[in-house]
GULUM-548913 format. One record per residue (C-alpha): z, y, x. Coordinates in Angstrom, 2 decimals. Each point is the difference from the previous one (the first is absolute). Layout:
BEGIN
         w         v         u
         Z         Y         X
...
# end
This chain:
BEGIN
         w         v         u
   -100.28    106.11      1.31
     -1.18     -3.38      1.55
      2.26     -1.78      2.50
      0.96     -3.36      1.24
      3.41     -1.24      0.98
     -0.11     -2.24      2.88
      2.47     -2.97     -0.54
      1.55     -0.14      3.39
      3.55      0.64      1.24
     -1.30      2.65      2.72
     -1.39      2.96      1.36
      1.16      3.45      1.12
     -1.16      3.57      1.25
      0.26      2.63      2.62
      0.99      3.57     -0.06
     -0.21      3.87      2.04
      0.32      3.37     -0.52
     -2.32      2.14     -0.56
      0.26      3.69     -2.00
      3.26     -1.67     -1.07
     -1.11     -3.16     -1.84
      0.29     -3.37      1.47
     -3.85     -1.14      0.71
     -2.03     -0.56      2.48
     -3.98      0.17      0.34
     -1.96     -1.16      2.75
     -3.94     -0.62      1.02
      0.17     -3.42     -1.92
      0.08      2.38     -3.16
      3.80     -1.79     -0.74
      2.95      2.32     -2.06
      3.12     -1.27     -0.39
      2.05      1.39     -2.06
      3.51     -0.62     -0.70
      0.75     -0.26     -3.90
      3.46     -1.24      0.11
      1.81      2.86      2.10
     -2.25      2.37     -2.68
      1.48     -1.47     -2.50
      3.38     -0.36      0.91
     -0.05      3.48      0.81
     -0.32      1.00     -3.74
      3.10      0.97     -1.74
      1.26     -3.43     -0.87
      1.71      1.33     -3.41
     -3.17      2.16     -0.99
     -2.67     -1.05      1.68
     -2.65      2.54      0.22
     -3.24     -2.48     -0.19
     -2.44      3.01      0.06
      0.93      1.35      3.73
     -1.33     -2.68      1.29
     -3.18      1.05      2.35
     -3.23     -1.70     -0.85
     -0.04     -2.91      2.28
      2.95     -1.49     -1.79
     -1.50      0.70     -3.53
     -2.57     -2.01      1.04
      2.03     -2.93      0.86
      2.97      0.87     -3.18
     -1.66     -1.43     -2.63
     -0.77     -3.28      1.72
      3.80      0.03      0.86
      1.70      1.02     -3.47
     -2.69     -2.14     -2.12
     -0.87     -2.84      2.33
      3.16     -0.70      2.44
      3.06      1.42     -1.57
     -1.47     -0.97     -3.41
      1.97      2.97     -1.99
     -3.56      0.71     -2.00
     -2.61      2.94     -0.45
      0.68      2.58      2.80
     -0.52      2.57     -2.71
      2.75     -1.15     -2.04
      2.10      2.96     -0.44
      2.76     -2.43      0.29
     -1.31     -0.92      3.32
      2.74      2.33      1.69
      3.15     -1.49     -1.25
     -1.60     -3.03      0.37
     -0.44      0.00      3.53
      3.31      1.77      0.72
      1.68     -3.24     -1.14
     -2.02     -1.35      3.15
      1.26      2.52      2.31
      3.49      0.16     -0.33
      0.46     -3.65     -0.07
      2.52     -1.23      1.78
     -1.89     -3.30      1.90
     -2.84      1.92     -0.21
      1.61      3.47      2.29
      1.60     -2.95      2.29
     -3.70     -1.47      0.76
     -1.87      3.29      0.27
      3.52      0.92      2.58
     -1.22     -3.64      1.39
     -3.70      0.89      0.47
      0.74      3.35      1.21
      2.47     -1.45      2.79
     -2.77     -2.28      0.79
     -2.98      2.00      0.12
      0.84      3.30      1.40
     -3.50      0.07      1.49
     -3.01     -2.67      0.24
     -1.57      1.05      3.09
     -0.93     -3.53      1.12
     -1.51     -0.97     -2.93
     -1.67      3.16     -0.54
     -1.29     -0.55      3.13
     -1.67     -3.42     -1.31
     -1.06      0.98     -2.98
     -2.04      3.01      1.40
     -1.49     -2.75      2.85
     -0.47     -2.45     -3.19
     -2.18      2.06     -2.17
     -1.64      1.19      2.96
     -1.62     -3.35      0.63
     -0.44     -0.61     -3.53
     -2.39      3.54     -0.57
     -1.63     -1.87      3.85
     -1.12     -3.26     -2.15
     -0.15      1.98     -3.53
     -1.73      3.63      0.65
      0.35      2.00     -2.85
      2.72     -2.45     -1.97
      2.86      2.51     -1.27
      3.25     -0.24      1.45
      2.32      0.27     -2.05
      3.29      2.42     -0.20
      3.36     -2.13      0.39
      3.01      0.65     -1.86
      3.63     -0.93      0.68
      2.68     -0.88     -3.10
      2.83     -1.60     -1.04
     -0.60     -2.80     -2.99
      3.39     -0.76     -0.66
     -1.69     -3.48      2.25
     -2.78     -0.34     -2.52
     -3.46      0.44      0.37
     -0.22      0.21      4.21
     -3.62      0.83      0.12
     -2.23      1.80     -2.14
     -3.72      0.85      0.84
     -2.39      2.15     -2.06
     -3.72      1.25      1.41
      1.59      2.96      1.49
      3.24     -1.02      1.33
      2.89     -2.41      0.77
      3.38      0.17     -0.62
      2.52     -2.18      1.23
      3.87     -0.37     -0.89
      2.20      0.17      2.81
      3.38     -1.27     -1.45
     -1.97     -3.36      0.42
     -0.11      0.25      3.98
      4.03      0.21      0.66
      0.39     -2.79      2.14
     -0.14     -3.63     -0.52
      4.63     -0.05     -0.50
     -0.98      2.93     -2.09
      3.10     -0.15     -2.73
     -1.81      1.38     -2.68
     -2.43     -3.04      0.18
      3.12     -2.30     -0.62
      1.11      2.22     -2.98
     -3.06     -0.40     -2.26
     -0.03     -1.95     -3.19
     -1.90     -2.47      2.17
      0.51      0.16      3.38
     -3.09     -0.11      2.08
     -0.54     -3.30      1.47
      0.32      0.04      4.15
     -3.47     -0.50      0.78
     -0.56      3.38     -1.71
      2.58      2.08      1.26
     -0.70     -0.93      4.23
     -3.25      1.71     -1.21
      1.70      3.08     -1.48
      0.01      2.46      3.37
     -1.56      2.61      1.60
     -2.19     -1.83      1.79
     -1.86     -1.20     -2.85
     -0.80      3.41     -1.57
     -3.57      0.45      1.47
     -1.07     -3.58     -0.47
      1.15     -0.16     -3.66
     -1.53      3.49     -0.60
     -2.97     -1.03      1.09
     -0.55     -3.46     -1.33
      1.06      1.09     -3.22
     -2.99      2.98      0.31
     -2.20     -3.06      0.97
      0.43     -1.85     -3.04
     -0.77      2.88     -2.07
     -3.05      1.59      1.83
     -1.58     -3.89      0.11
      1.34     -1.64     -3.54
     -0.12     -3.74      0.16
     -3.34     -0.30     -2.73
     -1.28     -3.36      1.21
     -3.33     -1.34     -1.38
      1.82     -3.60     -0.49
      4.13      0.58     -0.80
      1.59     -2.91      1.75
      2.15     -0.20      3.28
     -1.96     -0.44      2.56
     -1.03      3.65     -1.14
      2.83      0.98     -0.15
      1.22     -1.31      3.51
     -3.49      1.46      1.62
      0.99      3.47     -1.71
      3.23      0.01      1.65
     -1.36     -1.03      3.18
     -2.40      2.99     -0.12
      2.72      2.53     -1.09
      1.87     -1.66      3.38
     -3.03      0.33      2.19
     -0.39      3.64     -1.34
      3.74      0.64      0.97
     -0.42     -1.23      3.34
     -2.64      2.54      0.51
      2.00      2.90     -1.11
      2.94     -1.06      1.99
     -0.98     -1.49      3.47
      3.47     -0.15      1.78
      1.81     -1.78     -2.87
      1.12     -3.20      0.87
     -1.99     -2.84     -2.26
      3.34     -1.27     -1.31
      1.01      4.12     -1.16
     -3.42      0.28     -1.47
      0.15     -3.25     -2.37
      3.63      0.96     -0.74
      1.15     -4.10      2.07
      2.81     -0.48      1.93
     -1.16     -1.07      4.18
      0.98     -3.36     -1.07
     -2.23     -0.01     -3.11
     -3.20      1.42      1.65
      0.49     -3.15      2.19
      0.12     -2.23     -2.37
     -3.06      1.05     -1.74
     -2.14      0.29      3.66
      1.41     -3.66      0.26
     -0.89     -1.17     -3.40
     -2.95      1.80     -1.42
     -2.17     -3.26     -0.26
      3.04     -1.48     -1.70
      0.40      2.81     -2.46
     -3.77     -0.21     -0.68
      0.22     -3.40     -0.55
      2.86      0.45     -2.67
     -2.20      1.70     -1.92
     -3.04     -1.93     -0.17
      1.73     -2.89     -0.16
      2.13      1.32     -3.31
     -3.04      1.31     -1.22
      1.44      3.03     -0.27
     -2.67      2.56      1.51
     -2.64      0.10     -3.46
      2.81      0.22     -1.95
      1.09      3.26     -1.83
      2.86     -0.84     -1.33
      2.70      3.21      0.15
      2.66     -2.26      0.74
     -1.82     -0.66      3.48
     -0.62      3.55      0.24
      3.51      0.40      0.03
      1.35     -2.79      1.97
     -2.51      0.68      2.61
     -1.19      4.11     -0.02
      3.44      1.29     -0.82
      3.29      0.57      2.43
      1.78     -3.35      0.71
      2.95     -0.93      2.29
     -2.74     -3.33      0.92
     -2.98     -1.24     -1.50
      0.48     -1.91     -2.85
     -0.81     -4.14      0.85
      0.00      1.15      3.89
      2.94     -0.52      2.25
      2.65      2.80     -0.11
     -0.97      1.11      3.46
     -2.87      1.52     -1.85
     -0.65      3.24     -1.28
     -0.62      1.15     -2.97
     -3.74      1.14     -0.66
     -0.54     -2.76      3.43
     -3.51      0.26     -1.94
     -1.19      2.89      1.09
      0.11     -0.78      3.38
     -2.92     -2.14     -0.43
     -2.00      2.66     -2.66
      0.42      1.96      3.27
     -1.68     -2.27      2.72
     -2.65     -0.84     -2.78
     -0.81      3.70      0.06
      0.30      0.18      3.67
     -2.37     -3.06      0.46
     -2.40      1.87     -2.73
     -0.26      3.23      1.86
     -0.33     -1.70      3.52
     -3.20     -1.93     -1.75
     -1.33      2.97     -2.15
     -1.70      3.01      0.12
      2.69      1.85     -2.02
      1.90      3.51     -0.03
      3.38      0.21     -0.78
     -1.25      2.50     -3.27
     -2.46     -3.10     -0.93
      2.49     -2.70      0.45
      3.02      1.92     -2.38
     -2.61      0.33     -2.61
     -1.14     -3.39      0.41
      1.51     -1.86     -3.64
     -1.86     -3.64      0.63
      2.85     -1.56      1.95
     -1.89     -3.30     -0.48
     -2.93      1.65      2.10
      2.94      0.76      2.96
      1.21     -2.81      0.28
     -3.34     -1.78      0.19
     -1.41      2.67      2.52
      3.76     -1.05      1.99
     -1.12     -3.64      0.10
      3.69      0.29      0.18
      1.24     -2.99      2.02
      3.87      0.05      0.96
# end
């Protein structure tokens, strides 16, 4: 099976009954489907892998191979294997956690539904995909393969979350205040984004890479047109502020350090990747403070061009963007 894991800290899931299972189905085409109260519900001593209905068969073998890691879901040791997992002690105390914390997801059900609704508006005939909840042990918190996406809810407990404190390596601060409920729909969706449109640019540098990032951002602001811009590029209030007050500045950083036809994976990193600030900016920055200006460059290219929103995600010359831009902070 093909999948991608999605390395961000986020994303979650909704959940109803219906004929007994927890999913939900609406005109967007949308199924949730919760995995981890199916799961949990198998005998934790003997775990009886084969009652499991369909739906979750589909997602198990992503989940034992890919997330959990315990190898070949046909391994006939597969069953003790993944007992060990469920009567863990830290592991029964974070399912308890989850459980306690996500009795229902109404409101972001709600989103999600409205969410994929304007994406199958702007895509007609796209698939949209099934999504899956689990619990990763705070692993893997968002995988996405062509049919579905699953997303690991023991990783949106709350930013004083003590679990987050236990790990081997804590998670930094400027992670966990992202690590709540109200992020589920915007991680599940720009993690969906980035696999649906890969980043395959004609010329691998930055500024590609920025311009790609503004488009997934531009795309998310489509599919979710009450989110605040600060909630949708994951900023503080503060930090959206800064970068409204200092996007020629930023620009300038870049051209000036000569950084933007480089391709260098160290920049990559510094400048495409989660941050508490942007590396050589002040600390009132935010990480990624980048993309905010890959986003007005595609803004200023679709306000001068001819262009769909299909047309412009396919687009891969980010060179040609920014010069159809004429991109002028």
């Amino acid at each position: 099976m093909k999948f991608r894991i999605i390395g961000i800290i986020f994303l979650g899931i909704l959940w109803a009954c219906h004929s007994g299972r927890e999913s939900v189905e609406r005109d967007s085409g949308v199924d949730v489907i919760r995995f981890d109260r199916h799961l949990f519900a198998l005998d934790h001593e003997f775990p009886d892998i084969q009652s499991l209905d369909a739906r979750d068969s589909v997602f198990f073998r992503l989940y034992v191979e890919g997330i959990l890691q315990l190898g070949k879901a046909d391994n006939p040791e597969l069953p003790e294997l993944l007992s060990l997992f469920l009567q863990d002690s830290i592991i029964l105390e974070v399912y308890d956690s989850v459980a306690l914390r996500y009795p229902d997801m109404m409101s972001q059900e709600k989103e999600l539904v409205e969410a994929f609704r304007n994406y199958a508006y702007y895509f007609p005939g796209k698939p949209i995909p099934a999504v899956y909840t689990y619990i990763s042990g705070f692993n893997q918190s968002v995988v996405v393969d062509s049919n579905f996406i699953g997303i690991s809810l023991d990783n949106y407990l709350g930013e004083d979350c003590v679990f987050y404190k236990m790990l081997a390596t804590p998670i930094p601060r400027y992670i966990t205040r992202r690590m709540t409920e109200r992020e589920i729909v915007r991680d599940a969706l720009y993690g969906w984004l980035n696999a649906e449109y890969p980043f395959r640019p004609r010329r691998l540098d930055l500024l590609s890479g920025i311009i790609y990032q503004g488009k997934i951002m531009y795309l998310l602001e489509k599919l979710l047109p009450d989110y605040e811009q600060e909630r949708l590029f994951g900023y503080t209030p503060e930090q959206l502020e800064w970068c409204r007050n200092s996007e020629e500045s930023i620009w300038e950083f870049m051209v000036d350090n000569e950084y933007l036809f480089e391709n260098q994976q160290m920049l990559f990193r510094k400048y495409l990747n989660e941050a508490p600030f942007s590396s050589g900016m002040p600390q009132e920055s935010p990480g990624k403070a980048v993309v905010w200006c890959g986003y007005q460059i595609v803004r200023e290219y679709l306000r001068k061009k001819d262009c769909t929103l299909q047309e412009l995600m396919e687009e891969q010359d980010y060179h040609k963007i920014l010069r159809g831009a004429a991109y002028r902070p």
